[in-house]
mmCIF file as gemmi writes it, N, C-alpha and C atoms, coordinates in Angstrom:
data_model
loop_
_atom_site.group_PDB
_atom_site.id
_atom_site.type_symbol
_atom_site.label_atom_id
_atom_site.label_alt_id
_atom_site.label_comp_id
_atom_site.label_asym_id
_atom_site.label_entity_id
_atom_site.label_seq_id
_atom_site.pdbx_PDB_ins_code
_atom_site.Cartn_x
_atom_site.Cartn_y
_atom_site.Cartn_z
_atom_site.occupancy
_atom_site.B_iso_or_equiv
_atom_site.pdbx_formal_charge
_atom_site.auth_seq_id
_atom_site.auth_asym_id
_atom_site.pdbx_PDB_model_num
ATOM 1 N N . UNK Axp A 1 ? -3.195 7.963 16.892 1 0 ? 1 A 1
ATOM 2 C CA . UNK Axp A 1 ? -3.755 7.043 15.925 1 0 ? 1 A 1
ATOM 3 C C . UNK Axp A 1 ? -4.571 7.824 14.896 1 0 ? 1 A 1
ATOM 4 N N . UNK Axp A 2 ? -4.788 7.099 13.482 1 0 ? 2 A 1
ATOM 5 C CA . UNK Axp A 2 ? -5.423 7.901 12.427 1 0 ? 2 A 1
ATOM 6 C C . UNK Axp A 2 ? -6.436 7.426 12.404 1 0 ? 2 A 1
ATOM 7 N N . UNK Axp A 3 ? -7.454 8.529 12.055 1 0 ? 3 A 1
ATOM 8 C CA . UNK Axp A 3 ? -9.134 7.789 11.868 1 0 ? 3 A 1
ATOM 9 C C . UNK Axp A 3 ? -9.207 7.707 10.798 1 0 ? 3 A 1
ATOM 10 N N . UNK Axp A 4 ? -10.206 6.733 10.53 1 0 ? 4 A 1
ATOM 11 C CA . UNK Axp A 4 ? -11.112 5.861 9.866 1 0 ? 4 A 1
ATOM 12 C C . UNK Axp A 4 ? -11.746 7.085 8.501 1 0 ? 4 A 1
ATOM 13 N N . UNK Axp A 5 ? -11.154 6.637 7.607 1 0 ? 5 A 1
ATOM 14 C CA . UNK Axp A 5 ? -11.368 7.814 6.613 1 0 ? 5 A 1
ATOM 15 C C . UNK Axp A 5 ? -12.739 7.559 6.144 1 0 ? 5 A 1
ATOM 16 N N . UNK Axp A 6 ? -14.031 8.497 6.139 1 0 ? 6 A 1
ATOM 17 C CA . UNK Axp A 6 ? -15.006 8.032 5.355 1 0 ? 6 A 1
ATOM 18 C C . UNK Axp A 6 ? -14.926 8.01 4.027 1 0 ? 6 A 1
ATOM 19 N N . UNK Axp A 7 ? -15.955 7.427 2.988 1 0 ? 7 A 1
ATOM 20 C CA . UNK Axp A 7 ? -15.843 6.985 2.119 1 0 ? 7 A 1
ATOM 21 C C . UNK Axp A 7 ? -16.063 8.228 1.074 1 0 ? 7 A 1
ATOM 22 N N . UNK Axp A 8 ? -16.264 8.972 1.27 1 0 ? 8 A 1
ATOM 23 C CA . UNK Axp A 8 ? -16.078 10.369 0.562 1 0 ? 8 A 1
ATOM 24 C C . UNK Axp A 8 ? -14.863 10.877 0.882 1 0 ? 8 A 1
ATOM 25 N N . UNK Axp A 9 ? -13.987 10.863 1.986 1 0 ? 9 A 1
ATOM 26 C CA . UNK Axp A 9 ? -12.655 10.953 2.638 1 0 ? 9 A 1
ATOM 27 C C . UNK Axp A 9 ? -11.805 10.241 1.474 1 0 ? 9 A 1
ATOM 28 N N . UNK Axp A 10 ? -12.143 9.015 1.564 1 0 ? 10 A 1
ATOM 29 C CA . UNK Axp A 10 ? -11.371 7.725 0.604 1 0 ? 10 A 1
ATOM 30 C C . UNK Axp A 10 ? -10.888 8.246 -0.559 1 0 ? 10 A 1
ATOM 31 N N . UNK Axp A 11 ? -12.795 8.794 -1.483 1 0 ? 11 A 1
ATOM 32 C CA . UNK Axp A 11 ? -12.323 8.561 -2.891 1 0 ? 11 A 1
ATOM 33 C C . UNK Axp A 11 ? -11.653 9.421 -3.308 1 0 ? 11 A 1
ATOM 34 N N . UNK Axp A 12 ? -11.364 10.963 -2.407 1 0 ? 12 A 1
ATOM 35 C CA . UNK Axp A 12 ? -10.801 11.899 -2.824 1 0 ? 12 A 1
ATOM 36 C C . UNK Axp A 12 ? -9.032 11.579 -2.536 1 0 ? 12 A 1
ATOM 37 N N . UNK Axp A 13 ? -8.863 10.898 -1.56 1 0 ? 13 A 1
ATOM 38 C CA . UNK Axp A 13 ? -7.447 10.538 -1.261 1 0 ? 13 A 1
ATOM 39 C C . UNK Axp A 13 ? -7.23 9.393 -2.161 1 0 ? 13 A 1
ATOM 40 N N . UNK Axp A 14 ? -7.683 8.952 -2.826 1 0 ? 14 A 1
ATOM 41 C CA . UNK Axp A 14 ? -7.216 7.819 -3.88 1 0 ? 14 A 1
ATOM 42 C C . UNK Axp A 14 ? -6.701 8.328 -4.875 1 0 ? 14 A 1
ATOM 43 N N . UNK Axp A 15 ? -7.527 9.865 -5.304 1 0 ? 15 A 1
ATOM 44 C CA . UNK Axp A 15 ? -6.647 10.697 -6.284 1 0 ? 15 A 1
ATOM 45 C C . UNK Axp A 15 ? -5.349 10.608 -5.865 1 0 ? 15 A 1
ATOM 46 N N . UNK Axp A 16 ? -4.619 10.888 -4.951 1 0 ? 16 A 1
ATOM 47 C CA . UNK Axp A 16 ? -3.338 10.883 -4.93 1 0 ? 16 A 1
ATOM 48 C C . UNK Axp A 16 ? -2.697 9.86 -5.248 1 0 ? 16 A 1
ATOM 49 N N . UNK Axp A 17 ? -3.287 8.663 -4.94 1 0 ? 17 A 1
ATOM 50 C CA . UNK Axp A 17 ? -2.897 7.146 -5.784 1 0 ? 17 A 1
ATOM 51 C C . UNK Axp A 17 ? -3.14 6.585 -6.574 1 0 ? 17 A 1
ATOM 52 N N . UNK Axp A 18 ? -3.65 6.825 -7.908 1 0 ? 18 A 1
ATOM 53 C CA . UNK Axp A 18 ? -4.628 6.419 -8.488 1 0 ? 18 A 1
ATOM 54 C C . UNK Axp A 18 ? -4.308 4.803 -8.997 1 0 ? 18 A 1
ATOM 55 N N . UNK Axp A 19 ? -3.282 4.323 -8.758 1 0 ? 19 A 1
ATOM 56 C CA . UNK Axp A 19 ? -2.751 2.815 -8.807 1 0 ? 19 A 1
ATOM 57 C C . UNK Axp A 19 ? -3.413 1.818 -7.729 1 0 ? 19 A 1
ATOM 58 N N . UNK Axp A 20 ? -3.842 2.535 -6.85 1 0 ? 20 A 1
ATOM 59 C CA . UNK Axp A 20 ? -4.399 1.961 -5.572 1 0 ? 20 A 1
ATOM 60 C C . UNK Axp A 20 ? -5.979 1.83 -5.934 1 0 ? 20 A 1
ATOM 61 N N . UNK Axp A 21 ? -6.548 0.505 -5.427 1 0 ? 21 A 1
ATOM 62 C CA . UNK Axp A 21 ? -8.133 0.431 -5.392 1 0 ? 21 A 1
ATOM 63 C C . UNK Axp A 21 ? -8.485 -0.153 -4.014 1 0 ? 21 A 1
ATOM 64 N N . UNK Axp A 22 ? -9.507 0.616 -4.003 1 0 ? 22 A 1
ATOM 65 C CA . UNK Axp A 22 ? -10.428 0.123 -2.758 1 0 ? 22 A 1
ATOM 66 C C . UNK Axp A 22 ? -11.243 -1.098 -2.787 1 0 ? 22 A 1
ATOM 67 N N . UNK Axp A 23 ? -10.558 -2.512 -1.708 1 0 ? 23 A 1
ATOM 68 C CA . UNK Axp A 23 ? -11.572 -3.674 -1.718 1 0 ? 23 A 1
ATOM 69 C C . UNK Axp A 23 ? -12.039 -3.538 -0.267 1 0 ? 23 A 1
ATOM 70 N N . UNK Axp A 24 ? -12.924 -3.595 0.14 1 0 ? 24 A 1
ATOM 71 C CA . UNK Axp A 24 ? -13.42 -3.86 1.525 1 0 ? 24 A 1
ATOM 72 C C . UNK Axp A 24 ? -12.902 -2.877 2.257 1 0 ? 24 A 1
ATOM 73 N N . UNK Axp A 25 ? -11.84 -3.456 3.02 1 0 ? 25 A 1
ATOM 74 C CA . UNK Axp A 25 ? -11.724 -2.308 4.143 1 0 ? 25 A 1
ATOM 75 C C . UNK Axp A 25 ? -10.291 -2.582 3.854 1 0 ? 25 A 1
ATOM 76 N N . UNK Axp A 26 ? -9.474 -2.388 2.692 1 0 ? 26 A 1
ATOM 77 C CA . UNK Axp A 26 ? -8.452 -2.374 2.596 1 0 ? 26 A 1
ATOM 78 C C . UNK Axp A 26 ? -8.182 -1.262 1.345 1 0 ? 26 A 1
ATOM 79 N N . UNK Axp A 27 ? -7.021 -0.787 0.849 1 0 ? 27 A 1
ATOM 80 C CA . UNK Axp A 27 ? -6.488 -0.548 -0.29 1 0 ? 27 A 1
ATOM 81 C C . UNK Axp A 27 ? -5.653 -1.479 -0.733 1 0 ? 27 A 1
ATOM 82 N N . UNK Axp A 28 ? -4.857 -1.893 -2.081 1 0 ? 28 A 1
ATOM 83 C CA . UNK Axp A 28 ? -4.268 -2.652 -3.058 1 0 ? 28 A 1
ATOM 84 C C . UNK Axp A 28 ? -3.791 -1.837 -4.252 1 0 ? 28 A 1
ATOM 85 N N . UNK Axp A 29 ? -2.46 -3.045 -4.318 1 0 ? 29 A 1
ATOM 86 C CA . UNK Axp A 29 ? -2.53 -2.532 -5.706 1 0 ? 29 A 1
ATOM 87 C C . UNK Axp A 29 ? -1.11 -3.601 -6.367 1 0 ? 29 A 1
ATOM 88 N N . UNK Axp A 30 ? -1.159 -4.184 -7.026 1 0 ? 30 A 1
ATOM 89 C CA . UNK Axp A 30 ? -0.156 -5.388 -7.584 1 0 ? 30 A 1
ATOM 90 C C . UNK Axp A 30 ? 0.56 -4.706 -8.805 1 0 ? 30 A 1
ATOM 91 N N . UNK Axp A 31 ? 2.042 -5.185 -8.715 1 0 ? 31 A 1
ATOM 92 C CA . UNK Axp A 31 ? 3.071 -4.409 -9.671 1 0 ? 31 A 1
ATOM 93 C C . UNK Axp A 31 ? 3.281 -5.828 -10.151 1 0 ? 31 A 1
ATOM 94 N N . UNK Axp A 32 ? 3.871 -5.587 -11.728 1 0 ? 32 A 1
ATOM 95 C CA . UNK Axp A 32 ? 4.35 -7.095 -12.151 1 0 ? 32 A 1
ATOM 96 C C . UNK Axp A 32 ? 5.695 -6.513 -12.748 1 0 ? 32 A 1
ATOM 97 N N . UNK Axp A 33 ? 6.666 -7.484 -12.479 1 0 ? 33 A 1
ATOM 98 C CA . UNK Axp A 33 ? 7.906 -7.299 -12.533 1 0 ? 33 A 1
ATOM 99 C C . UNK Axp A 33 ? 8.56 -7.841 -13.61 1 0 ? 33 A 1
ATOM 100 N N . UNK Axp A 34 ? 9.569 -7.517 -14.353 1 0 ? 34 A 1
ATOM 101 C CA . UNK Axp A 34 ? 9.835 -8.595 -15.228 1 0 ? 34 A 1
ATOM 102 C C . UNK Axp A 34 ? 10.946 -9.597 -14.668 1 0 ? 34 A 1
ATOM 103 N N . UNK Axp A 35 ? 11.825 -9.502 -13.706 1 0 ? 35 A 1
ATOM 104 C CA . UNK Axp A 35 ? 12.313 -10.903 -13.101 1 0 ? 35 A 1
ATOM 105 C C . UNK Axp A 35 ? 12.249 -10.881 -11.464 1 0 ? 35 A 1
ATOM 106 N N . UNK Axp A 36 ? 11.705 -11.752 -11.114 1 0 ? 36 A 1
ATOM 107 C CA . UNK Axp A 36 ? 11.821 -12.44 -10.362 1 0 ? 36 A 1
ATOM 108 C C . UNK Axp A 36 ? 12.267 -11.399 -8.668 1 0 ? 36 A 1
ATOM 109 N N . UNK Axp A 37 ? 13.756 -11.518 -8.796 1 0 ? 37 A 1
ATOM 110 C CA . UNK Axp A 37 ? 14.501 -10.81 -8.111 1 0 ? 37 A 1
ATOM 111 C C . UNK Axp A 37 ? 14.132 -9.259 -8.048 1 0 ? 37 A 1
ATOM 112 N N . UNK Axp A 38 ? 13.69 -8.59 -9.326 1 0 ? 38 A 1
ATOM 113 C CA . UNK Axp A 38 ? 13.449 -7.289 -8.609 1 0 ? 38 A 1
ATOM 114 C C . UNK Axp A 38 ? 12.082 -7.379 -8.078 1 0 ? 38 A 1
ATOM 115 N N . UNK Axp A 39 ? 10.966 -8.03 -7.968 1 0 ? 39 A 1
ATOM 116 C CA . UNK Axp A 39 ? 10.178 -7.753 -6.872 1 0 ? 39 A 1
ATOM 117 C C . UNK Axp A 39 ? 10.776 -8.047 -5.885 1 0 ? 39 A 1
ATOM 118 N N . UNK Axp A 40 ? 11.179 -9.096 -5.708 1 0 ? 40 A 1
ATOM 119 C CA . UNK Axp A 40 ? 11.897 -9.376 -3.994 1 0 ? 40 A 1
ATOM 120 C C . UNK Axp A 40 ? 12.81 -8.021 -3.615 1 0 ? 40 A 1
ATOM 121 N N . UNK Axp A 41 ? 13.532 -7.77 -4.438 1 0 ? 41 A 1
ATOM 122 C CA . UNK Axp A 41 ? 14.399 -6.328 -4.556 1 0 ? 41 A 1
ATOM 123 C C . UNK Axp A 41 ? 13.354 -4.836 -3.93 1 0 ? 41 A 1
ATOM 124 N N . UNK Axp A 42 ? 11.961 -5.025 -4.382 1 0 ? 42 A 1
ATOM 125 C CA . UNK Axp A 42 ? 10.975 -4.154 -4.145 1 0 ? 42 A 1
ATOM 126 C C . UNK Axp A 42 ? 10.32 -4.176 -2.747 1 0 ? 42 A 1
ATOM 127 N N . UNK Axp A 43 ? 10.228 -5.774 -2.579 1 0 ? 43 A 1
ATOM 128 C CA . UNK Axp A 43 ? 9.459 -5.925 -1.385 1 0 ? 43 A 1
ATOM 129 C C . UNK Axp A 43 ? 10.746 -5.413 -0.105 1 0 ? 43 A 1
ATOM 130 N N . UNK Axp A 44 ? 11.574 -5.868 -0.42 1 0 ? 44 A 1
ATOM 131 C CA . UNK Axp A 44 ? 13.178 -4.896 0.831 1 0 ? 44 A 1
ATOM 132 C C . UNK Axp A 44 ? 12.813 -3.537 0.85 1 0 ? 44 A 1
ATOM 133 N N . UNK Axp A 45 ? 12.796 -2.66 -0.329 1 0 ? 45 A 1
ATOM 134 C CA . UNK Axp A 45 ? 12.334 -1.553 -0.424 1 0 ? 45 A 1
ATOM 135 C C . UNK Axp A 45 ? 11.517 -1.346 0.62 1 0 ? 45 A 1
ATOM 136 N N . UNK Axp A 46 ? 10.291 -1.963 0.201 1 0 ? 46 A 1
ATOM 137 C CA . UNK Axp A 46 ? 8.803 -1.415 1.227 1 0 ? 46 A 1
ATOM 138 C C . UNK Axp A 46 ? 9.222 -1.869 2.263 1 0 ? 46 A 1
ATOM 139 N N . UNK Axp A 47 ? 9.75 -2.953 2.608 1 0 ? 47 A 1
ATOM 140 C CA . UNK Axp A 47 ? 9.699 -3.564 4.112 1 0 ? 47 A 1
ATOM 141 C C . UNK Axp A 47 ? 10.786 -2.274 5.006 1 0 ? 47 A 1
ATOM 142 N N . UNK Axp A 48 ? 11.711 -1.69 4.187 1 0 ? 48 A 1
ATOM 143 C CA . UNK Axp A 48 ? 12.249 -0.44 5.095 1 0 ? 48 A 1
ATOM 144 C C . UNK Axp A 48 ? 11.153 0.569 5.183 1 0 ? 48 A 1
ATOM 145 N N . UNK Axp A 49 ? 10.307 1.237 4.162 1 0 ? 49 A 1
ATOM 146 C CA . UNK Axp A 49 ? 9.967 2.275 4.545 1 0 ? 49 A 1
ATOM 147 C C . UNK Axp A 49 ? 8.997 1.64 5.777 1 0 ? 49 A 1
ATOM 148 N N . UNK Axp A 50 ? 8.086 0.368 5.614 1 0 ? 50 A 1
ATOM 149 C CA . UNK Axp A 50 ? 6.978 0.348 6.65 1 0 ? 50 A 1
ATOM 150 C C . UNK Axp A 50 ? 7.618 0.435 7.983 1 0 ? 50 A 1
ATOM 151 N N . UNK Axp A 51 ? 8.684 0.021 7.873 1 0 ? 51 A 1
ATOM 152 C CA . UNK Axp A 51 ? 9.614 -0.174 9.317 1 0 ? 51 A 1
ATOM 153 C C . UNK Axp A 51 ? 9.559 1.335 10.273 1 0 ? 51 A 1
ATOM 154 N N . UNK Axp A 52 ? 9.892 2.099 9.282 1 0 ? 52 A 1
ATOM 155 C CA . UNK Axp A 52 ? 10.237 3.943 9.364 1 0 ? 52 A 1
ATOM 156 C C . UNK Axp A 52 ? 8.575 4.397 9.912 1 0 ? 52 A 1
ATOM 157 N N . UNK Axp A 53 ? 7.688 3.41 8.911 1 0 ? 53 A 1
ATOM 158 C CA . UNK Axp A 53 ? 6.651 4.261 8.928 1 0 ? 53 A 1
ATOM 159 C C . UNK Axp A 53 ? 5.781 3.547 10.292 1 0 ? 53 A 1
ATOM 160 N N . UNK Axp A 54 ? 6.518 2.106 10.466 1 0 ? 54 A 1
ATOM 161 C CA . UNK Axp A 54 ? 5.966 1.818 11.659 1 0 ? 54 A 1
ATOM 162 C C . UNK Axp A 54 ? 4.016 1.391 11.457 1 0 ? 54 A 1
ATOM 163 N N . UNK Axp A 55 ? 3.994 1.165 10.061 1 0 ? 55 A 1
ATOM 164 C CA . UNK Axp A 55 ? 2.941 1.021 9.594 1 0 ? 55 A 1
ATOM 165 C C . UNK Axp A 55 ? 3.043 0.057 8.558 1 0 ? 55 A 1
ATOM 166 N N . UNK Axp A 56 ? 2.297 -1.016 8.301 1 0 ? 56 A 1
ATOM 167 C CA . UNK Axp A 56 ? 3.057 -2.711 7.644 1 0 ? 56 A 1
ATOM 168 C C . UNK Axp A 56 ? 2.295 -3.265 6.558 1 0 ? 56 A 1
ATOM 169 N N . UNK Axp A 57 ? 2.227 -3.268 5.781 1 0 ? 57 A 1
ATOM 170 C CA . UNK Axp A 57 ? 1.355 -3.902 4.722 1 0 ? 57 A 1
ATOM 171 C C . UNK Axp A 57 ? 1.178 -5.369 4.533 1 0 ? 57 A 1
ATOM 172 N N . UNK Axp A 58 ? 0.262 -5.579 3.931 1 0 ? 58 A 1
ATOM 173 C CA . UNK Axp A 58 ? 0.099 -7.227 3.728 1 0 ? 58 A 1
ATOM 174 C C . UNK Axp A 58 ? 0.952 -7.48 2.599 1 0 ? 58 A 1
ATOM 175 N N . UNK Axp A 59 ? 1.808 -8.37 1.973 1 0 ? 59 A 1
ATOM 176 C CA . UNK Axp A 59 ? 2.988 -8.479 0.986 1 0 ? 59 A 1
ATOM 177 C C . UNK Axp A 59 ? 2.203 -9.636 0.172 1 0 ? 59 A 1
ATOM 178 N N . UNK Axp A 60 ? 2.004 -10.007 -0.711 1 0 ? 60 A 1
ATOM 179 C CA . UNK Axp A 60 ? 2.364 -11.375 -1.658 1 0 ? 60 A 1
ATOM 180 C C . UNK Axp A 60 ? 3.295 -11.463 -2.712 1 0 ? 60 A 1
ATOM 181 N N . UNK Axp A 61 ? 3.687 -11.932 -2.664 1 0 ? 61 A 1
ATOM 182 C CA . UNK Axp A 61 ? 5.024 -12.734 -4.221 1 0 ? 61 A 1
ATOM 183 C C . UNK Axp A 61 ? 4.427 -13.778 -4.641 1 0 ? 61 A 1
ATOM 184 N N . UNK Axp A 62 ? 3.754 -13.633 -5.711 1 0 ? 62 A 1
ATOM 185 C CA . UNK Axp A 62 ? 3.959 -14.821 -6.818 1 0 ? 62 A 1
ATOM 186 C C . UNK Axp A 62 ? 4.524 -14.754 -7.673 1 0 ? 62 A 1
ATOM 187 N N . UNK Axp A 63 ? 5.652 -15.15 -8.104 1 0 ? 63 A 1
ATOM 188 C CA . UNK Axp A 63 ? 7.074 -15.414 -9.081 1 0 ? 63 A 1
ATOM 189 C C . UNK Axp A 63 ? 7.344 -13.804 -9.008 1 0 ? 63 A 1
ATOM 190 N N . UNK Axp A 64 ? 6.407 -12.744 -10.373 1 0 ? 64 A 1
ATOM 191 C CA . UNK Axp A 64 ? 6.55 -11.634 -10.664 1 0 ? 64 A 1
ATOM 192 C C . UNK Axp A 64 ? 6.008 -10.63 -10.155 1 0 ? 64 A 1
ATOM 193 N N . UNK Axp A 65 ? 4.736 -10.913 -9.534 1 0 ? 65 A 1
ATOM 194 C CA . UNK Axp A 65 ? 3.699 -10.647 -9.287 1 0 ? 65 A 1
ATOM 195 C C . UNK Axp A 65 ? 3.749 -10.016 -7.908 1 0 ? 65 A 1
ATOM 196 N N . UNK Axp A 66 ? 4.058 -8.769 -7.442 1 0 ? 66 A 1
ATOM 197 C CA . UNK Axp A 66 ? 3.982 -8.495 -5.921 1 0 ? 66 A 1
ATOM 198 C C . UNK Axp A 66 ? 2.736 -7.752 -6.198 1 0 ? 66 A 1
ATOM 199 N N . UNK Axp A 67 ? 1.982 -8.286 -4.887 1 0 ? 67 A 1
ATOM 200 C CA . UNK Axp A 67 ? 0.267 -7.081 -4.63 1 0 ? 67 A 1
ATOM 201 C C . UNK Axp A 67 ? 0.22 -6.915 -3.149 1 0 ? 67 A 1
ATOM 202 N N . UNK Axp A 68 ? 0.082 -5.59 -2.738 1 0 ? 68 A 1
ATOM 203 C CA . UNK Axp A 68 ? 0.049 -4.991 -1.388 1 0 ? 68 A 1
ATOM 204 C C . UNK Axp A 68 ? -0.992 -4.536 -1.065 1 0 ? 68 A 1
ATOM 205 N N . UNK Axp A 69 ? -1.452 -4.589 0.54 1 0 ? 69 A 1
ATOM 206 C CA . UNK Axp A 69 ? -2.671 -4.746 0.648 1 0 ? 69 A 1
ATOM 207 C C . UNK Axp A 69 ? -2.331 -3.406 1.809 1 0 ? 69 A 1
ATOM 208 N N . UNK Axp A 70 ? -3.009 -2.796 2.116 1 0 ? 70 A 1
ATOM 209 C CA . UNK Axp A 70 ? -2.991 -1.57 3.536 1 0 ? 70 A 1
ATOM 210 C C . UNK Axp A 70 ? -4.372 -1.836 3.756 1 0 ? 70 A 1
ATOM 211 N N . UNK Axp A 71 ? -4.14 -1.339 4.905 1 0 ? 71 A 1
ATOM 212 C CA . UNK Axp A 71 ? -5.287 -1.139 5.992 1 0 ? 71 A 1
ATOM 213 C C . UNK Axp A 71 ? -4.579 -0.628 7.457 1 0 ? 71 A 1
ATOM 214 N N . UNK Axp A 72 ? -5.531 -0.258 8.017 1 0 ? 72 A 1
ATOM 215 C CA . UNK Axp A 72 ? -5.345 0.246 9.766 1 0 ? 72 A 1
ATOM 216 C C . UNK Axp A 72 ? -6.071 -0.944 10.931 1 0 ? 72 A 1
ATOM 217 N N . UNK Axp A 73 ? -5.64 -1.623 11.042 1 0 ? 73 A 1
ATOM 218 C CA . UNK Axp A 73 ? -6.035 -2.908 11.686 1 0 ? 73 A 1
ATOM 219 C C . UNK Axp A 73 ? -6.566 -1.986 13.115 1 0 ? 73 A 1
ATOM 220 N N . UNK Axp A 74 ? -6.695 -1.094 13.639 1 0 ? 74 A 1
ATOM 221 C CA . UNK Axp A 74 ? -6.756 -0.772 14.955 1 0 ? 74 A 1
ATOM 222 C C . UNK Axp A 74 ? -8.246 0.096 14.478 1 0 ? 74 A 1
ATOM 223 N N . UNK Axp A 75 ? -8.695 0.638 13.456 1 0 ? 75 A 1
ATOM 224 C CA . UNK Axp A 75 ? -9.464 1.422 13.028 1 0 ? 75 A 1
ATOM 225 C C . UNK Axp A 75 ? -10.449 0.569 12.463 1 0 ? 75 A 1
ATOM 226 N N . UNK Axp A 76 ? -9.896 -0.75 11.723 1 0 ? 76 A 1
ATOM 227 C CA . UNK Axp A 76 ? -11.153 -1.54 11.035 1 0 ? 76 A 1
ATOM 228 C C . UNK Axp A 76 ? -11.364 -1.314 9.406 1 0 ? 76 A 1
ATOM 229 N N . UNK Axp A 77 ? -9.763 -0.538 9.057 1 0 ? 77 A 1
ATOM 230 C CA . UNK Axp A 77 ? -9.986 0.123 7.51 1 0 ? 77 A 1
ATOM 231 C C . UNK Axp A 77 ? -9.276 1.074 7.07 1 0 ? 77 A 1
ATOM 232 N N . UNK Axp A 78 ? -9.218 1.991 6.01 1 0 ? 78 A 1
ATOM 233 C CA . UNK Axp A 78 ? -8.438 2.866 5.36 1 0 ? 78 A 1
ATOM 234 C C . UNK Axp A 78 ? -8.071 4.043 6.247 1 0 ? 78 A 1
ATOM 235 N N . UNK Axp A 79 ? -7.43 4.805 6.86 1 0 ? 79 A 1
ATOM 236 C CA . UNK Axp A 79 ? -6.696 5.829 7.56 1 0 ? 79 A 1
ATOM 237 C C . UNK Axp A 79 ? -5.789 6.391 6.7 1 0 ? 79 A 1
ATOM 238 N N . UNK Axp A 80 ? -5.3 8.002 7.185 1 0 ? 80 A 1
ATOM 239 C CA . UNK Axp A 80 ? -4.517 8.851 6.142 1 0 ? 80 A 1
ATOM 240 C C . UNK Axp A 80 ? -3.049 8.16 6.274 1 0 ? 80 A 1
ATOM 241 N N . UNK Axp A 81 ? -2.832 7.386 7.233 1 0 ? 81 A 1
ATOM 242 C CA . UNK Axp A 81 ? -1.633 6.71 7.483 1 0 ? 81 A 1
ATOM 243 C C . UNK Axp A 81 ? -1.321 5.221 6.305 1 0 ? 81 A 1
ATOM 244 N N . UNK Axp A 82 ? -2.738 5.077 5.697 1 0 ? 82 A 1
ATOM 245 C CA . UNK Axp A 82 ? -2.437 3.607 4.533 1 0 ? 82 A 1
ATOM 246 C C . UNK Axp A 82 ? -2.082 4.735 3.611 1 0 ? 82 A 1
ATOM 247 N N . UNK Axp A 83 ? -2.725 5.712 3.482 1 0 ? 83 A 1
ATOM 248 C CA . UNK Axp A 83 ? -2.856 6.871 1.935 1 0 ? 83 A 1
ATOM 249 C C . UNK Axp A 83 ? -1.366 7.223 1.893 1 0 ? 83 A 1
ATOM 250 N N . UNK Axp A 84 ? -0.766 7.808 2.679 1 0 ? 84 A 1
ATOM 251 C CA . UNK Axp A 84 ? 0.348 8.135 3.062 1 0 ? 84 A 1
ATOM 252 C C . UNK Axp A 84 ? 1.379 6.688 2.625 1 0 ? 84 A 1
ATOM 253 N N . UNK Axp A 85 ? 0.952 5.658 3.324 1 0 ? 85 A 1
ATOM 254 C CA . UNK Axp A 85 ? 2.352 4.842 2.798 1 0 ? 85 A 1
ATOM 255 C C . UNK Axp A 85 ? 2.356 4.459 1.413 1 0 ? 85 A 1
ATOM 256 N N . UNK Axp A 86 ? 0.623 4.679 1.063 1 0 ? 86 A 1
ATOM 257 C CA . UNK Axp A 86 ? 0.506 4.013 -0.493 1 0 ? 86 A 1
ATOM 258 C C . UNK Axp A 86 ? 1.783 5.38 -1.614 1 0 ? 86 A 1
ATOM 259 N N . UNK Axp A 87 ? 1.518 6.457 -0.923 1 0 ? 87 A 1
ATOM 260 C CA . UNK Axp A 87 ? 2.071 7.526 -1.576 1 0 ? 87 A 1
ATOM 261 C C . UNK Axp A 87 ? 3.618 6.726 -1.631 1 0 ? 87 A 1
ATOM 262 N N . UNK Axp A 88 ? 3.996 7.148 -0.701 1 0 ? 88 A 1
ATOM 263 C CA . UNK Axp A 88 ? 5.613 6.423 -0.306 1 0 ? 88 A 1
ATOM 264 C C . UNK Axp A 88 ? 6.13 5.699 -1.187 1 0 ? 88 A 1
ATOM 265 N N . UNK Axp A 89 ? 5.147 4.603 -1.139 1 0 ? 89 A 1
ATOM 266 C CA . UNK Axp A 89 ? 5.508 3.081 -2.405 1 0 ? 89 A 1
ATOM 267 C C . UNK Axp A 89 ? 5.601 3.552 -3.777 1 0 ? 89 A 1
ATOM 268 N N . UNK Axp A 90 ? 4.623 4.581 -3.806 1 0 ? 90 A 1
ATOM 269 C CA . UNK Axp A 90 ? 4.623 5.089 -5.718 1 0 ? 90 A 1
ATOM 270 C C . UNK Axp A 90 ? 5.663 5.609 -5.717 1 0 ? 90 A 1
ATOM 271 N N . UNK Axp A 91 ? 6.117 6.338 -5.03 1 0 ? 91 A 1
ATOM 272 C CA . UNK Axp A 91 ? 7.32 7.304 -5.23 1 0 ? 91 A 1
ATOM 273 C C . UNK Axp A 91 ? 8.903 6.313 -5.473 1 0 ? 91 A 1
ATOM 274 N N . UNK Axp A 92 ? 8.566 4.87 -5.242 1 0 ? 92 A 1
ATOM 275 C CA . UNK Axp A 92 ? 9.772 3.884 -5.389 1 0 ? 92 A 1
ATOM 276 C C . UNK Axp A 92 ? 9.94 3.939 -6.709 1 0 ? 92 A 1
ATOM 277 N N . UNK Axp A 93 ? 8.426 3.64 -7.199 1 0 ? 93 A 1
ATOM 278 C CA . UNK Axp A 93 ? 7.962 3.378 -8.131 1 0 ? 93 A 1
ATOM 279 C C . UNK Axp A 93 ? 8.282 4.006 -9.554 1 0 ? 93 A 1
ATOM 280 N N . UNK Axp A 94 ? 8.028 4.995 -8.994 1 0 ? 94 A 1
ATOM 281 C CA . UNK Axp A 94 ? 8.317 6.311 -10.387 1 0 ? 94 A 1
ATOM 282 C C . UNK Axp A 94 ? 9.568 6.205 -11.364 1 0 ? 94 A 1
């Protein structure tokens, strides 16, 4: 299991995401799509890698609007294992 990144831990690993923000004890970060279908198209995407990564994000769809939420539910918060999948997702992204 991954520990609990402190918050000096955090802000330096956010550099690697810089699309990602820190709320509470989560990371985020919402893409807006222009139809419909390719977020759903996106969210298939992520839903394979979390599968691989065995590590699951929180999903929302509103129409265009997908926003993903990480966290380490076993830790209580951010781990190199959310940083890591946030990486993953950008790289769809690019």
């Amino acid at each position: 299991m991954s520990d609990l990144l402190a918050q000096e831990e955090l802000a330096v690993a956010l550099k690697k995401c810089p699309e990602w923000e820190q709320e509470k004890t989560y990371i985020t970060r919402s893409i807006e799509f222009e139809e419909f279908m390719e977020g759903i198209d996106f969210v298939a995407v992520v839903g394979e890698i979390a599968e691989e990564a065995q590590h699951h994000p929180d999903i929302s769809v509103k129409y265009t609007k997908v926003t993903l939420k990480l966290t380490t539910h076993d830790v209580g918060g951010v781990t190199d294992l959310d940083i890591q999948l946030a990486q993953r997702i950008d790289n769809v992204l690019d």
